[in-house]
KETI-815843 format. One record per residue: x, y, z of N, C-alpha, C, O, CB in turn; residue in three letters; residue number from 1. Coordinates in steps of 0.02 Angstrom, whole numbers, plus 50000, padded with zeros to 5 digits. Atoms other than C-alpha are relative to their C-alpha. Glycine has a CB too. Example, Ala and Ser with C-alpha at 12.3 -4.5 7.8 and 13.67 -1.06 7.14 Angstrom:
   n_c1   n_c2   n_c3  ca_c1  ca_c2  ca_c3   c_c1   c_c2   c_c3   o_c1   o_c2   o_c3  cb_c1  cb_c2  cb_c3  residu  num
  50045  49941  50000  50615  49775  50390  50045  50060  50000  50097  50059  50033  49950  50001  50062     ala    1
  49958  49941  49997  50684  49947  50357  49961  50055  50037  49986  50110  50045  50020  50023  49929     ser    2
//
This chain:
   n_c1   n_c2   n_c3  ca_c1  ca_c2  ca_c3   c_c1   c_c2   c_c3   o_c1   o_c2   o_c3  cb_c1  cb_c2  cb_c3  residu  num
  49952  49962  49961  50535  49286  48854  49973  50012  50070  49913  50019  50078  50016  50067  49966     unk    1
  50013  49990  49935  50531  49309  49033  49988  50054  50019  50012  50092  49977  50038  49982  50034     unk    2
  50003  49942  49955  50487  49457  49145  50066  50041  49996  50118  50008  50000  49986  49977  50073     unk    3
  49955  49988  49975  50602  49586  49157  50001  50093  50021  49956  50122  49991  50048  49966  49955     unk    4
  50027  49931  49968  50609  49784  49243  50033  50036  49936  50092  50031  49918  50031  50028  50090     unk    5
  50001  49996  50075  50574  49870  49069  50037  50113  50038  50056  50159  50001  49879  49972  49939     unk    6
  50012  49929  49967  50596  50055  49200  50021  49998  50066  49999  49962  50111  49928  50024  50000     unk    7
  49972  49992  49930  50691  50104  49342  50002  50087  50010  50042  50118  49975  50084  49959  50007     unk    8
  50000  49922  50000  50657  50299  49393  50011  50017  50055  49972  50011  50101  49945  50035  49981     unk    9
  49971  49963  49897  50761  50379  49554  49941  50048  50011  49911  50083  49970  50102  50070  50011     unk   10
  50047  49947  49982  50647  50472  49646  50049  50017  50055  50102  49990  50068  49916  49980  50021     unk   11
  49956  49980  49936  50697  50580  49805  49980  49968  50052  49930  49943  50078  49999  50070  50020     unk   12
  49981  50022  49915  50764  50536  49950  49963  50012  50038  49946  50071  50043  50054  50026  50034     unk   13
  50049  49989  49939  50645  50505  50097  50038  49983  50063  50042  49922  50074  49932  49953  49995     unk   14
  49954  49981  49921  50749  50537  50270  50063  49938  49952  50095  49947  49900  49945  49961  50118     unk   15
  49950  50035  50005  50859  50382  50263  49986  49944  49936  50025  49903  49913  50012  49971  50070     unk   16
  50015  50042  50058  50777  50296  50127  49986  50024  49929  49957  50079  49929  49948  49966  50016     unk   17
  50018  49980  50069  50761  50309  49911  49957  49974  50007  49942  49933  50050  50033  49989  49942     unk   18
  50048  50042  50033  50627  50271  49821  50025  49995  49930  50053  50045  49907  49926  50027  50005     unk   19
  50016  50023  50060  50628  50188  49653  49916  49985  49971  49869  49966  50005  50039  49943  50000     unk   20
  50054  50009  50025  50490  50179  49528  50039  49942  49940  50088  49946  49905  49958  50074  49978     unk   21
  49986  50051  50062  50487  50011  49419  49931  49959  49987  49879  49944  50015  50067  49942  50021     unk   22
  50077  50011  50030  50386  49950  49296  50024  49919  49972  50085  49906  49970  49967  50071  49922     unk   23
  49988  50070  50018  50384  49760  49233  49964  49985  49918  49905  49982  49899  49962  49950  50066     unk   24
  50033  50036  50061  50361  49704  49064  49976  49932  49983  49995  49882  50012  50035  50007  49958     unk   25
  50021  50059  49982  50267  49578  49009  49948  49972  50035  49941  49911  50044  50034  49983  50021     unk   26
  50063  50000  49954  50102  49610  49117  49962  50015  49964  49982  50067  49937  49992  50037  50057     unk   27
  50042  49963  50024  49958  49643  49033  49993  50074  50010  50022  50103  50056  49955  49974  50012     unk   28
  49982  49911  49982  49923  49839  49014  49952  50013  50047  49953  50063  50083  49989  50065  49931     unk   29
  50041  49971  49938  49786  49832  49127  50017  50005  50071  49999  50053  50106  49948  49967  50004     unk   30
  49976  50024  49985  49867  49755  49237  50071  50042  50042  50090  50037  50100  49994  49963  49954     unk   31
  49948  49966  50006  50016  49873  49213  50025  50044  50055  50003  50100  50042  49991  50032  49950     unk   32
  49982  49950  49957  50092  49970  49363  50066  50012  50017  50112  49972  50024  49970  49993  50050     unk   33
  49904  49981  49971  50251  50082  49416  49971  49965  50097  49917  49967  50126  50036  50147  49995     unk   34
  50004  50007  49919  50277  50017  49613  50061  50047  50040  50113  50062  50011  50013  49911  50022     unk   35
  49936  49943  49974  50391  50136  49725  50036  49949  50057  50001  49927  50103  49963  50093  50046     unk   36
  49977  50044  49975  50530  50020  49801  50048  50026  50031  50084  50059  49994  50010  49955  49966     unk   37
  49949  49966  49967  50652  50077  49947  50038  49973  49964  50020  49924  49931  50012  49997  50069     unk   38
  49945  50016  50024  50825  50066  49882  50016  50013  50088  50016  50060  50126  50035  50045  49929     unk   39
  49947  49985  49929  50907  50020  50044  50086  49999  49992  50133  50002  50032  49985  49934  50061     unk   40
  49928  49975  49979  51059  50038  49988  50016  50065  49992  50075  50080  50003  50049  49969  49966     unk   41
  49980  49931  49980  51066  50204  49988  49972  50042  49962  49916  50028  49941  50067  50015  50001     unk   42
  50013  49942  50051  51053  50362  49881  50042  50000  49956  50087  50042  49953  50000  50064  50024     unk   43
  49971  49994  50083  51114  50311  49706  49994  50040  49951  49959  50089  49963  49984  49959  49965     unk   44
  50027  49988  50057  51104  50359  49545  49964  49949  49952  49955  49888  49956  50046  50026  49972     unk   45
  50034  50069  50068  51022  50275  49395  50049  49954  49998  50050  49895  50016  49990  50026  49905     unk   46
  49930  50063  50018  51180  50200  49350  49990  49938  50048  49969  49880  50046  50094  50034  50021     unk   47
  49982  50068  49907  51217  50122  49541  49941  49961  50024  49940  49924  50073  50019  50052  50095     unk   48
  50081  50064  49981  51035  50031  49548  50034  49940  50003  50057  49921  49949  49925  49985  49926     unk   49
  49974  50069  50011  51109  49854  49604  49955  49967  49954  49908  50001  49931  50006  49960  50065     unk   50
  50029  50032  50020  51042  49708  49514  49953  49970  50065  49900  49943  50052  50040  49965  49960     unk   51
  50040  50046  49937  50970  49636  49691  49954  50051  50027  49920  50043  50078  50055  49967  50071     unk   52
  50079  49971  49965  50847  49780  49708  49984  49995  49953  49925  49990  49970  49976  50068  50035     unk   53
  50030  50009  50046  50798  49759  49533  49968  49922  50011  49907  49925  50022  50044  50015  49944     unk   54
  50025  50061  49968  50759  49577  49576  49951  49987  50038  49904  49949  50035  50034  49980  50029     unk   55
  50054  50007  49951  50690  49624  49724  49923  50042  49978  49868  50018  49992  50033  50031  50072     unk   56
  50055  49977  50036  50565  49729  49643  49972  49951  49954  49912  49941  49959  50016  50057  49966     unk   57
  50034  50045  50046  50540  49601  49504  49947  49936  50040  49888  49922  50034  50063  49965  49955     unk   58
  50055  50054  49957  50486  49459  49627  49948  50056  50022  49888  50056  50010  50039  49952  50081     unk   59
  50077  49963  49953  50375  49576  49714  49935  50016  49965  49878  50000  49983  50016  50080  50033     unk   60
  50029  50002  50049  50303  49637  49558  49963  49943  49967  49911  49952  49935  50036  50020  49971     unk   61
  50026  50051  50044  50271  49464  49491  49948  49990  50059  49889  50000  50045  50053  49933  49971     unk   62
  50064  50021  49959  50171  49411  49659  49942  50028  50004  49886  50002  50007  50010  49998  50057     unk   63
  50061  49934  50027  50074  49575  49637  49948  49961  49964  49900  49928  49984  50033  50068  49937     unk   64
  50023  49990  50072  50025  49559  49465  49958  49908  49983  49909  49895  49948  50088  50026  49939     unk   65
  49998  50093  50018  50019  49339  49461  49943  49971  50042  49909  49922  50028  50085  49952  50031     unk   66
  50062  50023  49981  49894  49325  49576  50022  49964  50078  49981  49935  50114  49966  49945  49936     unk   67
  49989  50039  49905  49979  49256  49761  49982  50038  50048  49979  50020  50107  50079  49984  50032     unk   68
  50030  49971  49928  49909  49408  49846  49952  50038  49961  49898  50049  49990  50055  50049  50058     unk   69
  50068  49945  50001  49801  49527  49738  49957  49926  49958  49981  49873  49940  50013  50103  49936     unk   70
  50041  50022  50028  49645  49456  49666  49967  50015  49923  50001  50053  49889  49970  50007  50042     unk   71
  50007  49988  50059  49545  49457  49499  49950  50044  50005  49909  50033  49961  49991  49947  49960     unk   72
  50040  49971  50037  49430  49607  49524  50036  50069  50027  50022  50090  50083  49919  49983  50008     unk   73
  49972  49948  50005  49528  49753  49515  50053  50012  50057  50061  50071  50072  49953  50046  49993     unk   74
  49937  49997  49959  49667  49738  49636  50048  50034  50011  50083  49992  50039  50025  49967  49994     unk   75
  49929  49967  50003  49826  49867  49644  50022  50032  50056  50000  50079  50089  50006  50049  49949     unk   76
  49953  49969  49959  49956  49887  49747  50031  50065  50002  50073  50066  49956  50040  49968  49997     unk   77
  49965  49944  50027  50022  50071  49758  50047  50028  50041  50080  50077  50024  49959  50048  49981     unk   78
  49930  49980  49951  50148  50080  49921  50000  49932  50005  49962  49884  50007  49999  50051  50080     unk   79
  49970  50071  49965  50266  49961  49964  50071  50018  50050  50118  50045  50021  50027  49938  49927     unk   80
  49953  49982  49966  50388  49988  50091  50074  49921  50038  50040  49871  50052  49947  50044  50058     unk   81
  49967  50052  49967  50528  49851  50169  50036  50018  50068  50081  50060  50076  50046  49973  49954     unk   82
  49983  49992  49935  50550  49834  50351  50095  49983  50015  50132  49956  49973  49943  49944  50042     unk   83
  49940  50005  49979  50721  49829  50437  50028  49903  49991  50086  49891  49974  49995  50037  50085     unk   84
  49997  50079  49993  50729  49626  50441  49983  49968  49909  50005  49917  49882  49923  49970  50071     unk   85
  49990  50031  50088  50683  49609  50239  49912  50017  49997  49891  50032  49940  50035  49881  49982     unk   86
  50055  50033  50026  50490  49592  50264  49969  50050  49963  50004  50100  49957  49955  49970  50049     unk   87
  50003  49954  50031  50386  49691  50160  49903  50023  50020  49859  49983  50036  50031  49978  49921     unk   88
  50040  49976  49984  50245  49790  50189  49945  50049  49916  49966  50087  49873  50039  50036  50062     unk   89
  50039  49962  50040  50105  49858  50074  49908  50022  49993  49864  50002  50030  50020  49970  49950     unk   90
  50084  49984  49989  49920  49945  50017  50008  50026  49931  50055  50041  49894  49965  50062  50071     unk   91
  50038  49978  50049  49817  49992  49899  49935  49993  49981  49902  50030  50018  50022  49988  49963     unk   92
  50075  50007  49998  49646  49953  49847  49972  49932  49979  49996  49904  49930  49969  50052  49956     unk   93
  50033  50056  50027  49540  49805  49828  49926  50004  49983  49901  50061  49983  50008  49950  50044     unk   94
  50068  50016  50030  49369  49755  49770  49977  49934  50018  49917  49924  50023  50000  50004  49924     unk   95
  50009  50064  49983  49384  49573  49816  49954  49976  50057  49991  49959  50104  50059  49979  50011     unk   96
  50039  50050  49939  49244  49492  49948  50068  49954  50040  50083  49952  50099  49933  49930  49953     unk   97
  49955  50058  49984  49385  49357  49946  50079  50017  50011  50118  49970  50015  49995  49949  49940     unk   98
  49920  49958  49982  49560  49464  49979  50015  49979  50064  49988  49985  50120  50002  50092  50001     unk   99
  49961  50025  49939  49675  49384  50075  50004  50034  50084  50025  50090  50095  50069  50001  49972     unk  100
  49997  49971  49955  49663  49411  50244  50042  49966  50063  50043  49905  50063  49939  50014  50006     unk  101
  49948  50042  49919  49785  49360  50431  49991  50032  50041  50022  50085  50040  50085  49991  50010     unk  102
  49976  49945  49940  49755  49436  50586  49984  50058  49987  50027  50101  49993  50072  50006  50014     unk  103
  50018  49930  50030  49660  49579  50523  49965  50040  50054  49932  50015  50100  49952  49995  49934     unk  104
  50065  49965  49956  49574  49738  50606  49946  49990  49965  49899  49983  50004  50001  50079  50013     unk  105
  50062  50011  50024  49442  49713  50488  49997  49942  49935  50025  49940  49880  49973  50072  49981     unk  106
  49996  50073  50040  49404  49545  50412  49963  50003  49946  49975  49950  49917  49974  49938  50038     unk  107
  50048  49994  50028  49273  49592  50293  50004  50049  49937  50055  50084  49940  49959  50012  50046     unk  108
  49983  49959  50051  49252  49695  50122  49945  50054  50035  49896  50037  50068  49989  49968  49916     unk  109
  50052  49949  49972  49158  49849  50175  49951  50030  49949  49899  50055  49970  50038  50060  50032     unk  110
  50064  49992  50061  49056  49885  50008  50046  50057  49981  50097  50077  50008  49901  50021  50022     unk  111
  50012  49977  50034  49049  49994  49882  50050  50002  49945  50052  49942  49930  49980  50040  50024     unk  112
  49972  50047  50020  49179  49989  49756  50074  49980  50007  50093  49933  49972  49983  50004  49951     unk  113
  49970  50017  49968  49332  49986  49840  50023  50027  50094  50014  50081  50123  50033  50000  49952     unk  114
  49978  50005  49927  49404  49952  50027  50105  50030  49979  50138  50015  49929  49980  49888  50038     unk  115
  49924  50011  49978  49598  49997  50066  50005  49953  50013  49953  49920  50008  50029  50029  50046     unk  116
  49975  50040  49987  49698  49868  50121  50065  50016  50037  50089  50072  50032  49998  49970  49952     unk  117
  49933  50002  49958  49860  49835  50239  50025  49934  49988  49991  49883  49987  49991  50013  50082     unk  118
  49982  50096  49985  49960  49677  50232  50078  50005  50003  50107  50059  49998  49974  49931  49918     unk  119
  49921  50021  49972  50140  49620  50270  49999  49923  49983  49956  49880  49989  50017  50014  50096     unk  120
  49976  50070  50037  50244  49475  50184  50062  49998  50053  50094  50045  50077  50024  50003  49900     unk  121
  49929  49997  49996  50384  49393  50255  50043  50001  49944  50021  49995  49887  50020  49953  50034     unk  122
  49930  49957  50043  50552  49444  50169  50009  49961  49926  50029  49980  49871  50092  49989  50051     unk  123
  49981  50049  50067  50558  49299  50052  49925  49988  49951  49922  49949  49904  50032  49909  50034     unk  124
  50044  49994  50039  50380  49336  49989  49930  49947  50010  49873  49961  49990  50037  49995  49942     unk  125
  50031  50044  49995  50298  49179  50037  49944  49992  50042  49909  49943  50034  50033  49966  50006     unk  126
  50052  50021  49958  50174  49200  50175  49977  50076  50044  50018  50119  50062  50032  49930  50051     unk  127
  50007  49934  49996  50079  49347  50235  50006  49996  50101  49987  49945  50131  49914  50030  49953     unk  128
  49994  49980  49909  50110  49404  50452  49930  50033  49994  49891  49997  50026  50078  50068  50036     unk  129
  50059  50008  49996  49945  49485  50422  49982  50033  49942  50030  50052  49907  49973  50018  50059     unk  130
  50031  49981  50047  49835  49550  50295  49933  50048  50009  49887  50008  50008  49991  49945  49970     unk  131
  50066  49963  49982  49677  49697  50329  49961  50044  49939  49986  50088  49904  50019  50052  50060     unk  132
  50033  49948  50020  49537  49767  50247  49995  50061  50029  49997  50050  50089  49953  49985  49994     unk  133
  50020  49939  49985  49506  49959  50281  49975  50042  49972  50011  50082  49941  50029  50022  50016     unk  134
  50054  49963  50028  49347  50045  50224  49931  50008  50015  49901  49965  50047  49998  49984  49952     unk  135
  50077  50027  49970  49179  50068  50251  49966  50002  49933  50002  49984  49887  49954  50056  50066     unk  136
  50052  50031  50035  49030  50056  50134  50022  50064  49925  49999  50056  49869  49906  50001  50052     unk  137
  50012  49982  50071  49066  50171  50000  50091  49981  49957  50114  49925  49949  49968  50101  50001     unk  138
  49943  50000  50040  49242  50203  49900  50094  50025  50066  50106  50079  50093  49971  50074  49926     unk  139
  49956  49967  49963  49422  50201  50006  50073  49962  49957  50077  49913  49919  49986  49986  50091     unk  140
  49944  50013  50051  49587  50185  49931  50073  50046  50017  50093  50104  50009  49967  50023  49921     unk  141
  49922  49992  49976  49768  50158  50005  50041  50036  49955  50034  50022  49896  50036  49933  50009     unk  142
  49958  49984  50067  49907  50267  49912  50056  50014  50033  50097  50045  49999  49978  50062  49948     unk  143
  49910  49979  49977  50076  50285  50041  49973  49969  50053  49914  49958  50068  50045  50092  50010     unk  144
  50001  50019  49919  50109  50220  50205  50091  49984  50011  50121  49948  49971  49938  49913  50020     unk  145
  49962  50004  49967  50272  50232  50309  50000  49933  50068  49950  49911  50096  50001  50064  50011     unk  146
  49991  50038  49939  50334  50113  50446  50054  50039  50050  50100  50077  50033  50027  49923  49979     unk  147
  49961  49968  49938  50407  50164  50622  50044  49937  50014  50036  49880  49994  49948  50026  50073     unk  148
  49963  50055  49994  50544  50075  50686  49982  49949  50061  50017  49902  50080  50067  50024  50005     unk  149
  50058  50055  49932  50426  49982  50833  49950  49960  49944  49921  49915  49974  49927  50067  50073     unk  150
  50017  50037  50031  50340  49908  50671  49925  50036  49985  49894  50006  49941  50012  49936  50029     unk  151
  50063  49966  50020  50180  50017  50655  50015  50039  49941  50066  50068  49922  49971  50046  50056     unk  152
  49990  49969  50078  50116  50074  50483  49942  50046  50014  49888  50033  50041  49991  49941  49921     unk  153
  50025  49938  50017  50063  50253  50450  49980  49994  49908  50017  49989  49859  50065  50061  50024     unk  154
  50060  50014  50071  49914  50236  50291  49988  50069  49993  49973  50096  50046  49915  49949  50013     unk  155
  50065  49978  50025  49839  50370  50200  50000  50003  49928  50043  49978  49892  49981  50066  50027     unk  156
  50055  50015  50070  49734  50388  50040  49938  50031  49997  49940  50091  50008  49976  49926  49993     unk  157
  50043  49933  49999  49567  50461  50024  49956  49953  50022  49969  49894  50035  49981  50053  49930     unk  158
  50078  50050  50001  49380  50399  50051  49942  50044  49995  49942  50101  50016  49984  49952  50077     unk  159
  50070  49991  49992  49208  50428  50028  49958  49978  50026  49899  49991  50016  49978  49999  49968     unk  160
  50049  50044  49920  49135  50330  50166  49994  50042  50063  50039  50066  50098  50049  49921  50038     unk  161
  50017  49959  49946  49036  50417  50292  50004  49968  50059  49997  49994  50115  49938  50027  49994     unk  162
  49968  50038  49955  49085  50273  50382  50068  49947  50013  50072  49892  50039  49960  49975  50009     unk  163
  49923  50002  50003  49285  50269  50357  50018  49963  50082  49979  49984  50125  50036  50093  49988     unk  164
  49986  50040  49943  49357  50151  50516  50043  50087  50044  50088  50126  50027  50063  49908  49975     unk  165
  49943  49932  49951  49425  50302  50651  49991  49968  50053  49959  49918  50070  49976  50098  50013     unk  166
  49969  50040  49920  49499  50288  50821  50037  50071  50017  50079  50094  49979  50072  49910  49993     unk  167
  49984  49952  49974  49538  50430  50910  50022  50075  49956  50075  50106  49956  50045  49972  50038     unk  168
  50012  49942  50058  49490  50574  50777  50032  50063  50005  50018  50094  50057  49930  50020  49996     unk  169
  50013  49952  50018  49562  50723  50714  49935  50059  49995  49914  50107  50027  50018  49983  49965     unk  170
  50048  49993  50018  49430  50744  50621  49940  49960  49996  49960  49919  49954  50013  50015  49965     unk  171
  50029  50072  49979  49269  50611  50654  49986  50004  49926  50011  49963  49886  49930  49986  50066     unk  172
  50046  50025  50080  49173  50635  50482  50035  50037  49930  50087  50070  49924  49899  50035  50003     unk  173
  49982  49982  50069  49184  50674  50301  49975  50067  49999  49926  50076  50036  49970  49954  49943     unk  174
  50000  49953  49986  49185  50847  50274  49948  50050  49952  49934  50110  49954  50063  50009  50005     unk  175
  50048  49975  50043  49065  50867  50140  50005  50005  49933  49956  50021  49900  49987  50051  50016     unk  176
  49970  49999  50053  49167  50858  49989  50004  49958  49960  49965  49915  49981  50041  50010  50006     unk  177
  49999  50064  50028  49199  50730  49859  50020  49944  50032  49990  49893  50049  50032  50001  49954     unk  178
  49968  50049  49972  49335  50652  49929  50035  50024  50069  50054  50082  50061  50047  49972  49949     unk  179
  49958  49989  49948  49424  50669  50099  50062  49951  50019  50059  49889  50015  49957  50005  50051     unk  180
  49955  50049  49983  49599  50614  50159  49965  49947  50058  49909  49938  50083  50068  50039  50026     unk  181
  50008  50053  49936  49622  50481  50286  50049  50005  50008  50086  50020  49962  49979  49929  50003     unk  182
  49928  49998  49966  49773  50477  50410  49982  49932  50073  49951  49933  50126  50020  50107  50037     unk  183
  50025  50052  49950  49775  50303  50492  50087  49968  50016  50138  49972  49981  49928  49933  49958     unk  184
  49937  50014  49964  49912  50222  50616  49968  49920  49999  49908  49913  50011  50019  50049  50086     unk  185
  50020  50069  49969  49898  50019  50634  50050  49978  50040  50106  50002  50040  49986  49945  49950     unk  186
  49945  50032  49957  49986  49926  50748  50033  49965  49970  50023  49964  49909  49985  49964  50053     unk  187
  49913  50041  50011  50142  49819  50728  49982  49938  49975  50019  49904  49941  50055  49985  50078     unk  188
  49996  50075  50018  50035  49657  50714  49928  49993  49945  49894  49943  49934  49994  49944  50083     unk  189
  50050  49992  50046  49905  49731  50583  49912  49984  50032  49864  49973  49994  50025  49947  49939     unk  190
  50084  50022  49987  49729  49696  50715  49978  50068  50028  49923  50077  50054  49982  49927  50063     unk  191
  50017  49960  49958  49731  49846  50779  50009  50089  49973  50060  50107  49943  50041  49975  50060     unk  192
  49998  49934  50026  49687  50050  50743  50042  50009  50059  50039  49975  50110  49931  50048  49985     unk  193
  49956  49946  49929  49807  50156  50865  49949  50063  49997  49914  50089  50041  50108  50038  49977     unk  194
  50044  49923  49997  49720  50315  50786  49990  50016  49907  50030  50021  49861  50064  50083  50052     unk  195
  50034  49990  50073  49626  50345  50625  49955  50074  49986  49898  50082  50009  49944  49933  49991     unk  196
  50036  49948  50018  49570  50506  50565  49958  50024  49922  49987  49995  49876  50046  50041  50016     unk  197
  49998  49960  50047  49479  50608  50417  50024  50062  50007  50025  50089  50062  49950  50002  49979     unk  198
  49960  49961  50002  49574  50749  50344  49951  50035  49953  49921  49995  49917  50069  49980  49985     unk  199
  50026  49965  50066  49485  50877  50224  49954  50055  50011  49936  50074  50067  49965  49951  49955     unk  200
  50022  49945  50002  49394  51015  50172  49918  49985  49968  49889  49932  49979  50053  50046  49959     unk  201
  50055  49998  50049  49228  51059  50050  50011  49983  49929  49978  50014  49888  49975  50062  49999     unk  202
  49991  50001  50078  49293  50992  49881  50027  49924  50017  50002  49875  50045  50060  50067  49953     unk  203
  49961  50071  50028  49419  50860  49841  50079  50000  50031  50127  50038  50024  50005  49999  49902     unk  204
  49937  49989  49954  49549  50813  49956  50037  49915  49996  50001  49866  50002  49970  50030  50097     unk  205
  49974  50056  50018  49680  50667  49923  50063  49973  50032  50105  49992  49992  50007  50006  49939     unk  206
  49945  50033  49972  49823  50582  50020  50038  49964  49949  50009  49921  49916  49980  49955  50052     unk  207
  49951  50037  50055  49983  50526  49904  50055  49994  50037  50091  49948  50019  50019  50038  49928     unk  208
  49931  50018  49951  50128  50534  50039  49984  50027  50080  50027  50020  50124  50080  50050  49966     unk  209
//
């Protein structure tokens, strides 16, 4: 039997855009992840989910999961957003030395055991506009990012790297805690920081939207 979206869950409305959560059957469980997918057509209900964002989630899901953009050592995607023109935009965490990369601010895995990531597909899935590591040497890890309508993506997620990539700081360092947010801006063509900060306190501090 083929693939098919075993879960479709409305979430709320973000300004002009839904989110959906869908899950794919048929993936191994490790493997296994909800992804949060604009519904551009509007603010439905369960019912009114077209079949062509279920689709569109399914392809996206399969490239995920199949291996055309994440890799085999722990890979997951956990934002995905779609630009005005179709293309699609996403992050999450890698582990890979070898993770795809185009036109990146940082070409390189930064150690420890995972880096964030940035990357952008065109619309039909097939070829990446660019692709970036973002982390430094210990643990960092993408979990939301927004796009502006000039094409820049707003990242955060957390880290434990005392040497997290910044660019015109909030905050310059880690604050002493487990984990600290991150609040990072890239440019439009993925090579470039605009402005990268840490966010946080003395404990455990986490970026999810």
């Amino acid at each position: 039997a083929g693939d098919h979206v075993s879960r479709i869950d409305k979430r709320e409305p973000l300004g002009k855009v839904s989110l959906v959560a869908v899950e794919i059957d048929n993936i191994p469980s490790r493997k296994r992840k909800s992804v949060q997918v604009p519904d551009s057509l509007g603010r439905r209900s369960h019912n009114q989910l077209s079949g062509s964002l279920e689709c569109q989630a399914r392809n996206i899901i399969q490239r995920l999961t199949r291996g055309q953009l994440l890799d085999k050592l722990a890979d997951y995607g956990f934002a995905l957003a779609v630009g005005s023109s179709g293309t699609v935009y996403l992050s999450g965490q890698t582990r890979s030395p070898d993770f795809p990369t185009e036109n990146p601010y940082q070409a390189g895995f930064g150690g420890g055991n995972f880096d964030a990531f940035a990357s952008k597909l065109t619309s039909d899935g097939s070829a990446l506009l660019y692709s970036t590591y973002l982390g430094g040497s210990i643990d960092d890890i993408g979990r939301a990012l927004i796009i502006d309508s000039f094409g820049a993506v707003y990242l955060t997620g957390y880290t434990k790297s005392s040497d997290f990539p910044t660019k015109n700081p909030y905050q310059a360092g880690l604050s002493g805690g487990f984990d600290d947010v991150f609040v990072s801006k890239l440019a439009s063509n993925g090579s470039a920081l605009l402005y990268s900060t840490y966010f946080g306190g003395n404990s455990v501090d986490r970026g999810y939207a």
